[in-house]
C-alpha positions in Angstrom: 34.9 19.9 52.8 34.3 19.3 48.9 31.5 21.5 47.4 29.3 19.2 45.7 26.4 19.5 42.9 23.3 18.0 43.1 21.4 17.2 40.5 17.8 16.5 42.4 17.6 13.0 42.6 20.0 9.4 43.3 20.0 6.8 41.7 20.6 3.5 44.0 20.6 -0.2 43.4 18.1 -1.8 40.9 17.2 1.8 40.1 17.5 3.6 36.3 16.9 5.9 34.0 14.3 4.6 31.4 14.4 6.3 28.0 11.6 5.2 26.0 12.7 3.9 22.1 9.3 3.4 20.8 8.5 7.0 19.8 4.7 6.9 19.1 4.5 10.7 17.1 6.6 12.4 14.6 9.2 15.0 16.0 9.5 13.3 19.6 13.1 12.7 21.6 13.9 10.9 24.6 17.8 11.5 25.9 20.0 13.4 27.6 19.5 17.0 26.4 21.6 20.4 27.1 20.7 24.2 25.7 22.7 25.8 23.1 22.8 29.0 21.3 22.7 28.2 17.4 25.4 29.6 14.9 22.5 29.8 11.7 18.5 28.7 11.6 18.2 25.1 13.1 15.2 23.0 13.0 14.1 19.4 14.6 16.4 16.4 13.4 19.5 19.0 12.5 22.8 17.1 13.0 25.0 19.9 14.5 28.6 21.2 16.0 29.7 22.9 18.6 32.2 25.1 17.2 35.3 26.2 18.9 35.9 29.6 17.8 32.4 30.9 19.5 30.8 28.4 20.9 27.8 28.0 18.9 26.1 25.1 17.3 25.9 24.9 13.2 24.7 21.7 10.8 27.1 19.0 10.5 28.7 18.2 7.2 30.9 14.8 6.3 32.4 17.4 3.5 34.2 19.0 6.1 36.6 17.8 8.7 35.8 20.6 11.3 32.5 20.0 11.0 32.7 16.5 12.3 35.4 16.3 15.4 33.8 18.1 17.5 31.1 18.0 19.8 27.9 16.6 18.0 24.3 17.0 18.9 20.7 16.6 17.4 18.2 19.8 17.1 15.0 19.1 19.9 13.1 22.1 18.3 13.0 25.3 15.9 15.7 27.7 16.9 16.7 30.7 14.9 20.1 31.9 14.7 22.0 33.3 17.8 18.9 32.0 19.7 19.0 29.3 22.6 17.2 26.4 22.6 17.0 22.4 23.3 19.6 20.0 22.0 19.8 16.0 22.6 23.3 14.8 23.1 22.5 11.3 23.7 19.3 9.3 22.9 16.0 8.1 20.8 14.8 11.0 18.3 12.1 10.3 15.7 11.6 12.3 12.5 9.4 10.9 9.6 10.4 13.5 7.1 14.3 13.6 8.1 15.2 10.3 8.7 15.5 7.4 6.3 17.1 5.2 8.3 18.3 1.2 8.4 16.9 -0.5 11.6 20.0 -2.0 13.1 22.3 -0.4 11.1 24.7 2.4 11.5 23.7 6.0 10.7 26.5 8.5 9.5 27.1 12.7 9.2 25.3 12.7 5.7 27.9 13.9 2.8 24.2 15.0 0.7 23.0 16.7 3.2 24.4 19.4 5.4 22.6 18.5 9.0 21.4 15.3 8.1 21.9 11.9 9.0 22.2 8.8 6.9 22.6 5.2 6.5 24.1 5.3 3.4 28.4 4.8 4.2 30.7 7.4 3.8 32.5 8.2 0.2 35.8 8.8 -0.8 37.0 12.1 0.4 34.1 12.3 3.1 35.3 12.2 6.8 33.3 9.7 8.3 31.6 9.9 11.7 29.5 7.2 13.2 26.5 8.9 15.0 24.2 6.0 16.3 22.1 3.3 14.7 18.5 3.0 13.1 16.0 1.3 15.7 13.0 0.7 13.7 11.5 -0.9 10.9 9.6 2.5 9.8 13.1 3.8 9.3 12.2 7.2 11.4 13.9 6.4 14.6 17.7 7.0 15.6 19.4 5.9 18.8 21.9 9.1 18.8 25.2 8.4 20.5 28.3 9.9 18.2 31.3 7.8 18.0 34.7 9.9 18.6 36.5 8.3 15.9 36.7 10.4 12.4 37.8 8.7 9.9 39.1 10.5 6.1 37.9 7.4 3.5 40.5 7.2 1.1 
């Protein structure tokens, strides 16, 4: 006999999981979340890593390969350094002073802004990561779900 997880609920036929993409308040999320112990001070709308060597989670930067293969994930709340705390690795986040996003159009690991996000394309020299797209017309909104592909723009 297999030892199986549960996870507390099924999910049959005709049934879903409904994640909401109109956001009605500034610093709200919707998604697929996991804790994580942060490598340096985090706060709401952080684009971060999971790095290999220890595990942690640090802000994202298109400046630097290492910083964008990896695991990627967006900052659900405050969280001080070597402290645990909530982070979304799939779904709708809104932030009116972090985002200035494109609705409909992709957003990228900023190259301006370590942790950010952007909808401005990558530059020569920046590794480029697609991270998910803007989904409203107040530009605050991002569906997050990272593309695997890195690409170095020559």
């Amino acid at each position: 006999m297999v030892n199986q997880i549960h996870s507390g609920f099924d999910l049959i036929a005709g049934q879903a999981i409904d994640l909401e993409e109109s956001l009605p308040t500034d610093h709200t999320y919707t998604g697929i979340t996991c804790f994580g112990t942060a490598g340096e001070n985090l706060v709401f709308g952080d684009l971060v890593y999971k790095k290999a060597a220890d595990g942690e989670w640090y802000k994202a930067d298109a400046n630097a390969e290492d910083s964008t293969r990896p695991m990627l994930a967006l900052v659900c709340e405050t969280i001080n350094g070597a402290a645990s705390g909530i982070l979304m690795l799939i779904g709708f986040m809104r932030d009116d002073s972090a985002f200035a996003l494109t609705d409909g159009e992709p957003a990228w690991v900023s190259h301006t802004a370590v942790g950010g996000v952007t909808s401005t394309a990558p530059l020569t020299g920046d590794f480029a990561r697609k991270v998910g797209f803007g989904c409203d017309a107040g530009e605050n909104i991002i569906w997050f779900c990272p593309d695997h592909t890195v690409i170095e723009v020559a």
